[in-house]
C-alpha positions in Angstrom: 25.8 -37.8 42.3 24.7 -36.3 45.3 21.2 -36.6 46.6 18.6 -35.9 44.4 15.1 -34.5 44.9 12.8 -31.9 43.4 12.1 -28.8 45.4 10.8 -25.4 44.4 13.3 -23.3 42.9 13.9 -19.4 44.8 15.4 -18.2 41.4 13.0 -18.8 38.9 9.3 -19.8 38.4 10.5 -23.3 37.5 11.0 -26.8 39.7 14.9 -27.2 40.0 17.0 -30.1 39.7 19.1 -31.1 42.3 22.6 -32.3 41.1 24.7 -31.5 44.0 24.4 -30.9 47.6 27.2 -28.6 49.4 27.4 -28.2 53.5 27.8 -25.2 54.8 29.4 -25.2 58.3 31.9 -23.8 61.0 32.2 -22.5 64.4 29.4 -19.8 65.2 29.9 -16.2 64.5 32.3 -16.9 61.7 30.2 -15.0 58.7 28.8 -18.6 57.7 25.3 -17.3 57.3 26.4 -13.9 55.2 28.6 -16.7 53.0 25.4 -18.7 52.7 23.6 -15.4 51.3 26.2 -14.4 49.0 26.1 -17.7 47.3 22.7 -18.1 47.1 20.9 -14.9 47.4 19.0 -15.2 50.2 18.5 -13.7 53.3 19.2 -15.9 55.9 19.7 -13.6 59.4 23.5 -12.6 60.5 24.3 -11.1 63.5 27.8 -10.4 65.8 27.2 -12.8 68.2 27.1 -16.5 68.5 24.0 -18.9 68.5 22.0 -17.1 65.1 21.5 -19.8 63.3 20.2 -22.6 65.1 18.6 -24.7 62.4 19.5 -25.7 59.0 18.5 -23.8 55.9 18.7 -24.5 52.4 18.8 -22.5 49.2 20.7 -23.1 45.1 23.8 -21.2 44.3 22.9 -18.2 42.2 24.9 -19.3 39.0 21.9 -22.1 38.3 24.6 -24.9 38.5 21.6 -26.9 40.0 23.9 -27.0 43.2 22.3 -26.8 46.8 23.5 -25.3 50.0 23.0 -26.5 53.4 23.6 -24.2 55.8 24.2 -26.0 59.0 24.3 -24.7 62.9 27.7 -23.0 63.9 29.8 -25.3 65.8 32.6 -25.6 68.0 33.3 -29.8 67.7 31.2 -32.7 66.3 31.7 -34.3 69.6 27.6 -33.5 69.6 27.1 -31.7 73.0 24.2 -29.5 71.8 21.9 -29.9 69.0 23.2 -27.6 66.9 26.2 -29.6 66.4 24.3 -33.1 66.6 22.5 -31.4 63.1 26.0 -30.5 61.5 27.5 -34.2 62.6 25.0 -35.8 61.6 24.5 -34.3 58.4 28.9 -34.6 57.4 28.4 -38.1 58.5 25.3 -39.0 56.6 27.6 -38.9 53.6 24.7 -36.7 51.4 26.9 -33.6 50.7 29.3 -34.0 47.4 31.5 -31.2 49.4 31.7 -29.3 52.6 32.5 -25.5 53.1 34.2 -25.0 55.9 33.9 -21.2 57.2 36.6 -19.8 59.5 37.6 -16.7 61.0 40.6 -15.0 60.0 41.5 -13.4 63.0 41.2 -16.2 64.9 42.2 -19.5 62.8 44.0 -21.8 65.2 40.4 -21.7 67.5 38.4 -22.4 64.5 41.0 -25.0 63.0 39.5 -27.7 65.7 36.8 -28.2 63.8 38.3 -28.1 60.3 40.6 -31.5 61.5 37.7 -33.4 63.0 35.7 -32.8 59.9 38.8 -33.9 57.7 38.4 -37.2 59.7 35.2 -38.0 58.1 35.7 -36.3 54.9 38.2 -35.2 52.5 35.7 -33.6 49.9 35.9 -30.7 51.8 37.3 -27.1 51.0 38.2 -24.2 53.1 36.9 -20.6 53.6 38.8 -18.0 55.5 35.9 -15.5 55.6 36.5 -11.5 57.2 39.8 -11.3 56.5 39.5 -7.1 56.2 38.6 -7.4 60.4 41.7 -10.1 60.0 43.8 -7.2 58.7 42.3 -4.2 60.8 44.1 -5.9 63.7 47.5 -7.1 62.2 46.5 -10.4 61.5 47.3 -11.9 58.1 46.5 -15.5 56.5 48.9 -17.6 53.7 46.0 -19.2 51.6 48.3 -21.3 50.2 50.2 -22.2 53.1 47.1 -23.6 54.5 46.0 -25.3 51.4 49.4 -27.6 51.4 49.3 -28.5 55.2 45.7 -29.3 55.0 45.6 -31.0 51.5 42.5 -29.3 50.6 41.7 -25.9 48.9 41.7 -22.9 50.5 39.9 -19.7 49.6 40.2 -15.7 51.3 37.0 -14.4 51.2 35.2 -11.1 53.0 31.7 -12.1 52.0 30.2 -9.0 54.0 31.6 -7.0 51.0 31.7 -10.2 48.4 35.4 -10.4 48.3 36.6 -13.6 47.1 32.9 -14.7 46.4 33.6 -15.4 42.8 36.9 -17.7 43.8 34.6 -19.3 46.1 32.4 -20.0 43.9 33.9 -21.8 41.2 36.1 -23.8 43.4 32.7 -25.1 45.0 31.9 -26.1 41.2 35.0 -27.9 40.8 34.9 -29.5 44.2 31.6 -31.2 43.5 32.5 -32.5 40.1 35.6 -33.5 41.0 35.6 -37.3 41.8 36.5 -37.8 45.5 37.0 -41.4 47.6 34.4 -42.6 49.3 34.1 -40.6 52.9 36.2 -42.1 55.7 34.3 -43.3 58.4 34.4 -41.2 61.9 37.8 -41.6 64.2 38.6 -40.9 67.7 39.1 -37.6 68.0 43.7 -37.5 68.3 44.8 -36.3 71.7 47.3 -34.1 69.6 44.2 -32.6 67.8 44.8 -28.9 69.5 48.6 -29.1 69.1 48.0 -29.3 65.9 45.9 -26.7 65.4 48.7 -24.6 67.2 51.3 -25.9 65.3 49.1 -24.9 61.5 48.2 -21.6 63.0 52.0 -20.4 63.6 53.1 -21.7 60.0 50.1 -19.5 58.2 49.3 -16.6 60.4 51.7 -13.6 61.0 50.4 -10.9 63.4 51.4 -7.1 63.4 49.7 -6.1 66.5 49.0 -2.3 66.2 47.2 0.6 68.2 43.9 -0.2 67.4 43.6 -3.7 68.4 45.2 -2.3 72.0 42.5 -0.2 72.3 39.8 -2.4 71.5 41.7 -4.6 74.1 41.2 -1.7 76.7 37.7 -0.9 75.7 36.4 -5.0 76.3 38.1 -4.9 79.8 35.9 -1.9 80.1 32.9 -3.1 79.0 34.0 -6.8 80.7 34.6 -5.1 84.0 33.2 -6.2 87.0 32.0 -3.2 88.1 31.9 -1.1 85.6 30.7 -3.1 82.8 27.2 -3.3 84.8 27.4 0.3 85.1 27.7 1.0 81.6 24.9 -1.8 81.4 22.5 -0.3 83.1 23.4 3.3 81.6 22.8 2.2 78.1 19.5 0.3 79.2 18.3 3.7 80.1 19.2 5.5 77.6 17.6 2.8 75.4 14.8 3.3 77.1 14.7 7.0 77.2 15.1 7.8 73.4 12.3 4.7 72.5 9.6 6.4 74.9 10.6 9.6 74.5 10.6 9.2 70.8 7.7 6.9 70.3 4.9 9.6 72.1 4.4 11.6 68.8 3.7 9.6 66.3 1.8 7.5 68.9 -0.6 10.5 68.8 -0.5 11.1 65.1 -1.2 7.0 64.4 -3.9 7.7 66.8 -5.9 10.3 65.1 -4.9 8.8 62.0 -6.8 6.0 62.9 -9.8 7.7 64.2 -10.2 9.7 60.8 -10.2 6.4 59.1 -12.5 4.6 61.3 -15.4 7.6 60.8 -14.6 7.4 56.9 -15.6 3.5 57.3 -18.2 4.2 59.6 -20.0 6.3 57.2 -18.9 4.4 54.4 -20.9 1.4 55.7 -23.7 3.4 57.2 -23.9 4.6 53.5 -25.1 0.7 52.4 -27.6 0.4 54.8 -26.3 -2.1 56.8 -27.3 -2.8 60.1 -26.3 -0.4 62.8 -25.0 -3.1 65.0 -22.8 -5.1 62.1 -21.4 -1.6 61.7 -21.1 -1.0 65.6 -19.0 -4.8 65.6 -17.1 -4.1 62.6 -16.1 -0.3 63.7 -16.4 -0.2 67.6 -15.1 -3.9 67.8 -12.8 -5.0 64.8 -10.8 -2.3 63.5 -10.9 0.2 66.8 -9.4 -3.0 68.5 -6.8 -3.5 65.8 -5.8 0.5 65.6 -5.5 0.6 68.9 -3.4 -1.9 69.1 -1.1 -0.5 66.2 -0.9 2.9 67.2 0.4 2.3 70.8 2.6 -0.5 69.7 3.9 0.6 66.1 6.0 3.8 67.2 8.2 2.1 70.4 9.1 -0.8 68.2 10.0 0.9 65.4 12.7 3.0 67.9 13.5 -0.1 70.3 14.0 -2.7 67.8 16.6 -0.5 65.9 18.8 0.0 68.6 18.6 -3.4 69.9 20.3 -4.6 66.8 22.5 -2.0 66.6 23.9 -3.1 69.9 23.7 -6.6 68.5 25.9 -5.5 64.9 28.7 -3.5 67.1 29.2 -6.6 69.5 27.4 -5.6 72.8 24.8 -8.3 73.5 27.7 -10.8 73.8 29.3 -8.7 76.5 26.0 -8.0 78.3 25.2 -11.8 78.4 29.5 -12.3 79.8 28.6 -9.4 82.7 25.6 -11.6 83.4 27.0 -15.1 83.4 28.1 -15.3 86.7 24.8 -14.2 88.0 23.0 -16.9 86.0 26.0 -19.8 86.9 24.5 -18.9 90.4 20.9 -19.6 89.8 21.6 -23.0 88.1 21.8 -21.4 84.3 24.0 -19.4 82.4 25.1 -16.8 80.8 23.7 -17.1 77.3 20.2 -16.8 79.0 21.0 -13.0 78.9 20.8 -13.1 75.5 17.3 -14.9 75.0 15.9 -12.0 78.1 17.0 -9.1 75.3 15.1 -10.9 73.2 12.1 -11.1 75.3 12.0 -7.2 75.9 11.0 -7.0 71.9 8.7 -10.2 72.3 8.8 -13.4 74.5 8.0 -15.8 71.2 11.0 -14.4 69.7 12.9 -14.8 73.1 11.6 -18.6 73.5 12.9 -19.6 70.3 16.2 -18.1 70.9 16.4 -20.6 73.5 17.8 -22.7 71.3 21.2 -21.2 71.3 21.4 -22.9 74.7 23.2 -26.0 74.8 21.9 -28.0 77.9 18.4 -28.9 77.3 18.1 -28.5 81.2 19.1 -24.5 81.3 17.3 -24.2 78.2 14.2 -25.5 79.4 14.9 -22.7 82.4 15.3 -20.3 79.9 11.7 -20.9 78.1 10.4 -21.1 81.4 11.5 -17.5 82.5 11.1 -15.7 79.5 7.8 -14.3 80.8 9.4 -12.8 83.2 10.9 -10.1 80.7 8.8 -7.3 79.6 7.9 -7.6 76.4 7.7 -4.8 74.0 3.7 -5.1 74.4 3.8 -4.2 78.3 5.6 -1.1 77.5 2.8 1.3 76.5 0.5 0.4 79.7 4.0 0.5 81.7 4.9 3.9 80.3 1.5 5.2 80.7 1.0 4.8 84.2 5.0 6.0 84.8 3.8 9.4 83.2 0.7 10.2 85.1 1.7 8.9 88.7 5.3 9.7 88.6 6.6 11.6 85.7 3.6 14.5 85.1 4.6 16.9 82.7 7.4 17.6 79.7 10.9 18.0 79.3 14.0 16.3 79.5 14.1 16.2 83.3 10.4 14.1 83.2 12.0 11.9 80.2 14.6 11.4 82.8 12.6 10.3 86.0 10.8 8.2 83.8 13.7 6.6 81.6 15.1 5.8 85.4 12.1 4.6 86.8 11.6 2.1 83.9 15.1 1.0 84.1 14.3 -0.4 87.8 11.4 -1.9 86.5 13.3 -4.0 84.1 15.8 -4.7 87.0 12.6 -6.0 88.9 11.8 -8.5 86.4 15.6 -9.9 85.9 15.8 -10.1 89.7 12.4 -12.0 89.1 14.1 -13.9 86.3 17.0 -15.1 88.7 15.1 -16.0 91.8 12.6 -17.9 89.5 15.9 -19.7 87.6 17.1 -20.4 91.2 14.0 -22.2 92.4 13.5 -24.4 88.9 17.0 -25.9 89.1 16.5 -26.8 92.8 13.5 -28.1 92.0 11.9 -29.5 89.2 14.9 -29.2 86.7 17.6 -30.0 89.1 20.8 -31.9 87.5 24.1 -31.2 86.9 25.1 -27.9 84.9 26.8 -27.9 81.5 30.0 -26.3 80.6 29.8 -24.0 77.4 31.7 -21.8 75.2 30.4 -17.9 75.3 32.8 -16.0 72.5 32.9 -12.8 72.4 33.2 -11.3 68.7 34.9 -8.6 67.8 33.7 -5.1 67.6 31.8 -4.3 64.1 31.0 -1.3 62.3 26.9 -1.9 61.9 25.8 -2.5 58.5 22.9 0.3 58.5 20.9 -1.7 55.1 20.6 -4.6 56.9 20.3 -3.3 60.4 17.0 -1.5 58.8 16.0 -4.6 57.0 16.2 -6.8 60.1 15.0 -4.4 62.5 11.6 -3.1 61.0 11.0 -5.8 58.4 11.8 -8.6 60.3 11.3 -8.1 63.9 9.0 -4.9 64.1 6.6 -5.8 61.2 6.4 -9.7 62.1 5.5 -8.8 65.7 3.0 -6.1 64.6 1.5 -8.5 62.1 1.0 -11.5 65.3 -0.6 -8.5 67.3 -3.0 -7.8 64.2 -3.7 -11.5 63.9 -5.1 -11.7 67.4 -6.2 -7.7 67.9 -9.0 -8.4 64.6 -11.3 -11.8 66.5 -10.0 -10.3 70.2 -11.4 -7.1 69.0 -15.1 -9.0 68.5 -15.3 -11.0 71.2 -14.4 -7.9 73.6 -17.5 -6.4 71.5 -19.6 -9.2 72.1 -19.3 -9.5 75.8 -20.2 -5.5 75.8 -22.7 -5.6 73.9 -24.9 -8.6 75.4 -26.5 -9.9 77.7 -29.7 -7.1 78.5 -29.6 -4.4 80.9 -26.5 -6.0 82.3 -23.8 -6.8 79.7 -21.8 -10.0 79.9 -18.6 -8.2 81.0 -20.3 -5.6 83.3 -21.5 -9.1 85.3 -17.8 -10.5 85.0 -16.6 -7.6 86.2 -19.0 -7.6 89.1 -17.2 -11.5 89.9 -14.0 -10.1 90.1 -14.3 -6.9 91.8 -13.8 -8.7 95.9 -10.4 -10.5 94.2 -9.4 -7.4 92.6 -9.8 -5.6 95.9 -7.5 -7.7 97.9 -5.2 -7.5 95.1 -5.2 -3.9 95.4 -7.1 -3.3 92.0 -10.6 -3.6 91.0 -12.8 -5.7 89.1 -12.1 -3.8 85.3 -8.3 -4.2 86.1 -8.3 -8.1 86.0 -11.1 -8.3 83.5 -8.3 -6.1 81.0 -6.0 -8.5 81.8 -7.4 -11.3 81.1 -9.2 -10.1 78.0 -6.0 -8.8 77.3 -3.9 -12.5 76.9 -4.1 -12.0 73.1 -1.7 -9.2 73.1 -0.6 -7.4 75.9 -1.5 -3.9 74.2 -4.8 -4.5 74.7 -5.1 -4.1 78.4 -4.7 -0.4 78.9 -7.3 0.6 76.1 -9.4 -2.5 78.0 -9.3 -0.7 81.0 -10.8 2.6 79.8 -13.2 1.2 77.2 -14.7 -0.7 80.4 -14.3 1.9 82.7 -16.3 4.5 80.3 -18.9 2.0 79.7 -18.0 2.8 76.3 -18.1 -0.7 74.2 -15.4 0.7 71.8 -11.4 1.8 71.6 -11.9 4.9 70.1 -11.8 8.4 71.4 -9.3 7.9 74.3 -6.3 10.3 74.2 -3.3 10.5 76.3 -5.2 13.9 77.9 -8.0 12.2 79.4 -6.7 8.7 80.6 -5.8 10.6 84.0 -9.4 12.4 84.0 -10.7 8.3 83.4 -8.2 6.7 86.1 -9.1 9.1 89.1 -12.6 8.9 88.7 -12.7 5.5 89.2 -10.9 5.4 92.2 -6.8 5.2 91.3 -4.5 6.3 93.9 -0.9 5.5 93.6 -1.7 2.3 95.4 -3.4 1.2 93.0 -0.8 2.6 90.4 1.9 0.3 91.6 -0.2 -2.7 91.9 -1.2 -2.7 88.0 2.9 -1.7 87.7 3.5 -4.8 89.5 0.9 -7.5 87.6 1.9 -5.5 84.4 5.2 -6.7 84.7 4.3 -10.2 86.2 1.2 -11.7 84.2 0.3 -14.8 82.2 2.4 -15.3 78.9 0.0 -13.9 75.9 -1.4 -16.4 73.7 1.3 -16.4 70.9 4.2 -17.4 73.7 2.2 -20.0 75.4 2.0 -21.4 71.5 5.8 -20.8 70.9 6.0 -22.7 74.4 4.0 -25.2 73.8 6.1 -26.2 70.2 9.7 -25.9 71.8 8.4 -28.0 74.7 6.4 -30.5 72.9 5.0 -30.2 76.4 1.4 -28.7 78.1 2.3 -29.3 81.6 5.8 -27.1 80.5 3.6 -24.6 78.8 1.6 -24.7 81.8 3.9 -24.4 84.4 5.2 -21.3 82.3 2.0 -19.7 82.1 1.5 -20.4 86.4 5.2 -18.5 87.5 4.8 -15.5 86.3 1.2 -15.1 87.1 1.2 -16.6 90.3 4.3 -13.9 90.9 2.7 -11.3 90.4 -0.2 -12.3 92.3 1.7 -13.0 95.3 3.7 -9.5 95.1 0.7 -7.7 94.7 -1.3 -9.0 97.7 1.9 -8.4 100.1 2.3 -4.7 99.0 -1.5 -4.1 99.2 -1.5 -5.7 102.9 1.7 -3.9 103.9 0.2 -0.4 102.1 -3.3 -1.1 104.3 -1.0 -2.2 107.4 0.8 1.1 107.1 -2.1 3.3 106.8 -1.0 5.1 103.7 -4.5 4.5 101.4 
């Protein structure tokens, strides 16, 4: 018997019994964690390219056999040079699981057979899958099942578990693998200098390849997209694009959430006016509360639910991969690498998400660079405020040709901040993190058709809806305390007086007093500081009533110029970490003077940059 512990069932209302344990592991990017779902009937994350699954997760086969599946990091050897592959060893060598799936990709078996021999050394209760063997057979490339099964002396089973081919073969050998009685597990050898020879050597005897048209034009297309000129082109050209249909697309509903919101908020004005209850618990549960919170949803709901969408669908066809190979040799320069590109895409939908993605990094020295930078990557939460400003100073007016100017103008932006990203890589590894760089394996998948269900599942469930519901979390108690400050304090209110303190800092900085007050208030959520800015400005004390028609009436009135314009550009784009990131930093780093130092570069950046433009701007004579 395998090990045996009680834990709350996902198929029924009942405690299961564990009877067996099963590991589920292989080389990253092999279908491991759409295997995992098919057996068990959860919904572990998949996506076309490498890293996804950087922990281990859990769940019982469907068929209530009382068996468990471990789903273990993707792997390229247990030679343990990252952590994901320290959890996989350690786990095969702990001796705990009564078998162990190994997932491999058809199209590429005599890569993937490495780890299938090392993990025969430890164990031979062990069975093989050869998952996506329909991409296998798209490009020529067949597998003998049986073939393999006799040269490996374990079973072998064809499976395409994206369409749950080969599922139900799968499954019941996993039942007879576990009941099976097996010899004790072999302890650990040195790893055979002839270990790749004969992977070489299997791979010839089982696979037979018909290469055909298409896989020579996917061939072309990669050295395309893999150029070194043009795949930044075509980089850059789908980032503004990207950018173009999520702030074109977003303005709309923007404005229908908005006066959505302000219909709702008078119906529960007078709902509560209606009890008799006090006009100023009604003033902090309207004007602070929920004006705060629709705010906050309305101008970040409608760019996510555009941007989030087509960042995984460039993540399901196999372009993040690519971006992050175009980018490697920019990173290698600055003491990192290449997979940091991948953790920055994160960051432009939120920084927590991109710290944790971190993990995929194998050196715990360029992954530490990576958290530490992550700031530096607009978040989907600067957007609004960055999109805002782009429209009144620079892109006035409608039309393709202004969606244009401003699609192109907020592509330079974002090439701002990853110039940021590298200098601020650069200076960490000569620095504080300086040590020798790792060597790492950055595989680029194949091209995939995108799988539209779970692209929607993943894009506005997962990502868009978990990131609204942290901005609701801290909008709601932000919301009062922004209320409170306004709204005490006598003739002059708490935050008029701060303001007041700021207003010679905010000068130099080419800003004013209100500007930094927004921005600090605003290290909740980062949606917060535009609205901050005009509920201060107005001398308002609430959200509400602030369309997109009267923010440039608001912003020249109180002195804006195009100085000032790019300044709050500039400290939009380079500002303190909000307070969810500097918490995700804080875990990953089991560290405050990390978090600290994370919270200090970008800020201090920003700082710095907008001091010398305001000084060269005065110097120049152009206020």
């Amino acid at each position: 018997m395998g090990l045996t512990r009680h834990i709350e069932g996902r198929h029924s209302n009942s405690i299961t019994d564990v009877k067996f344990t099963v590991a589920l592991m292989g080389n990253p990017n092999v279908g491991k964690s759409t295997v995992f779902n098919a057996l068990t009937g959860l919904s572990r994350h998949t996506g076309n390219w490498t890293g996804k699954t950087v922990d281990s997760a859990a769940g019982f086969m469907k068929d209530d056999s009382g068996i468990e599946i471990y789903d273990l990091p993707g792997c390229y050897s247990l030679d343990a040079t990252s952590p994901e592959e320290e959890i996989a060893r350690d786990f095969i060598m702990s001796g705990k699981a009564d078998c162990t799936v190994i997932v491999c990709d058809a199209s590429c078996l005599e890569r993937n057979l490495n780890i299938v021999l090392q993990t025969l050394d430890i164990t031979k209760k062990a069975i093989i899958c050869v998952n996506l063997v329909d991409e296998a057979q798209k490009h020529g490339i067949t597998v003998d099942g049986n073939a393999l099964s006799k040269l490996l002396g374990v079973p072998v089973f064809l499976t395409n578990a994206s369409k749950k081919e080969g599922l139900s073969e799968l499954s019941k050998g996993i039942r007879e693998s576990v009941s099976a009685k097996h010899d004790s597990p072999e302890r650990p050898q040195c790893p055979p200098a002839s270990r790749w020879k004969d992977a070489e050597s299997i791979s010839k005897l089982v696979v037979s390849t018909d290469t055909d048209a298409q896989g020579a034009r996917q061939l072309k297309l990669d050295r395309l997209l893999t150029g070194r000129i043009t795949g930044k082109l075509i980089m850059l050209l789908m980032l503004s694009l990207v950018f173009f249909i999520t702030m074109v697309g977003a303005n709309y509903p923007s404005e229908l959430l908005s006066r959505l919101f302000d219909f709702l908020l008078e119906s529960i004005r007078s709902g509560l006016n209606g009890l008799c209850v006090s006009e100023r618990f009604v003033s902090a549960i309207c004007d602070g509360m929920l004006s705060t919170l629709m705010t906050v949803v309305s101008v970040m709901l409608p760019p996510m639910a555009i941007f989030f969408p087509l960042f995984t669908f460039m993540e399901d066809i196999g372009l993040l991969p690519r971006i992050a190979f175009n980018l490697d040799r920019s990173f290698s320069k600055c003491g990192s690498c290449g997979k940091q590109a991948l953790t920055c895409c994160m960051g432009f939908g939120c920084n927590a998400a991109g710290v944790i993605g971190c993990r995929i990094i194998e050196s715990p020295k360029e992954r530490l660079i990576a958290i530490l930078t992550n700031s530096f990557i607009p978040c989907n939460g600067r957007f609004p405020t960055l999109t805002a400003l782009i429209t009144v100073f620079f892109a006035a007016g409608a039309g393709v040709l202004s969606g244009i100017t401003h699609a192109l103008i907020l592509t330079g932006l974002i090439l701002l901040s990853l110039c940021a990203v590298f200098a601020a890589s650069k200076l960490l590894s000569c620095t504080v993190l300086r040590g020798q760089r790792s060597s790492f394996i950055l595989e680029l998948p194949p091209f995939r058709k995108p799988r539209i269900g779970q692209l929607i599942i993943r894009s506005v469930l997962d990502r868009t809806l978990f990131v609204l519901a942290r901005a609701v979390i801290v909008a709601i108690p932000a919301g009062l305390v922004i209320w409170l400050l306004k709204n005490c304090g006598g003739e002059v209110s708490w935050l008029d007086s701060l303001v007041g303190m700021l207003n010679p800092i905010g000068r130099v900085m080419g800003m004013d007093g209100v500007i930094l007050m927004a921005f600090i208030l605003g290290i909740p959520a980062n949606e917060l500081v535009m609205p901050l800015m005009l509920m201060i400005y107005s001398g308002a004390g609430t959200f509400s009533g602030f369309g997109a028609e009267s923010l440039p009436l608001i912003l020249s009135a109180n002195g804006w110029g195009l100085n000032t314009a790019i300044c709050v550009l500039l400290l939009m784009l380079f500002h303190s970490p909000c307070a969810t990131t500097l918490l995700t930093i804080k875990k990953e780093t089991h560290s405050f003077g990390w978090t600290f130092l994370a919270f200090l570069l970008p800020s201090l950046t920003g700082v710095a940059l907008c001091l010398v433009f305001n000084v060269l701007w005065q110097a120049f004579g152009l206020s």
